[in-house]
N, C-alpha and C positions, 0 to 999 in steps of 0.2 A: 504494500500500500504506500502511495506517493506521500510526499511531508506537506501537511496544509501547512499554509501561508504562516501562520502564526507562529507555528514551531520552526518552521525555516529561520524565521527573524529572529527567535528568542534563543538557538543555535547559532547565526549569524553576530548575534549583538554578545553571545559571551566568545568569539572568535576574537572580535574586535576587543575584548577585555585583557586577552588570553598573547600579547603581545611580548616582544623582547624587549623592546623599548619603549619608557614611558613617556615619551611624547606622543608616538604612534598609538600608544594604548587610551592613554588620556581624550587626543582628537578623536579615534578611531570609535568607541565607547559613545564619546558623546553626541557625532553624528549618529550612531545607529539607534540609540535612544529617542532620538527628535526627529530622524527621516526616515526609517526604515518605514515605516507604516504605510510609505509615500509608494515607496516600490511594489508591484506586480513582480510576479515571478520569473520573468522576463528580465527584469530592473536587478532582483536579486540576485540571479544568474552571472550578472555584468558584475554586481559587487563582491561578490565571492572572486571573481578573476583578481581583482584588486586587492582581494587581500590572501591571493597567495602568492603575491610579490612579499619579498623579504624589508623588512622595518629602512633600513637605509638606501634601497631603490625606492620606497612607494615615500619616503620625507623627500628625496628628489624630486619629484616628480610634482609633489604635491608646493612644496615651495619654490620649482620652478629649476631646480640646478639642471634637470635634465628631462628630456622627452622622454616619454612614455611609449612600447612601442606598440604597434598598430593593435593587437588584443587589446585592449585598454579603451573603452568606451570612454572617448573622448566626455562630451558631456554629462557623464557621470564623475571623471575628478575634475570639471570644472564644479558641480556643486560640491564636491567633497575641497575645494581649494577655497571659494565663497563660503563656506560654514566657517572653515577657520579664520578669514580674514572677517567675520560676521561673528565671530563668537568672543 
């Protein structure tokens, strides 16, 4: 049996807990708390690709040192870059 939405997100949001580094853990945490709800299973699919990039490629990427490369749903770390300069 497939994971409903909700246990996706609440599996999702302690991934994002469950981090090396507490900067990525802290951001990572606090957007899935406040946006996951936003995503479709579709959405969550894309977020999951993001975060099984490793803590010091995905602070790259997300503060801009380096591109992302094409797996990487563009505007998905655009709002994951807007939460943090909004939070």
């Amino acid at each position: 049996m497939p994971e409903s939405l909700e246990v996706r997100r609440k599996r999702i949001t302690f991934r994002c807990r469950q981090r090396g580094m507490l900067e990525t853990s802290l951001l990572l945490r606090q957007f899935a708390e406040t946006e996951l709800a936003a995503l479709d299973g579709d959405g969550l699919d894309r977020f999951e690709i993001i975060l099984d990039a490793n803590d010091d490629e995905l602070l790259d990427w997300i503060v801009g040192r380096k591109q992302p490369p094409a797996t990487i749903d563009p505007g998905l770390l655009d709002l994951l870059k807007n939460f943090r300069n909004d939070s």
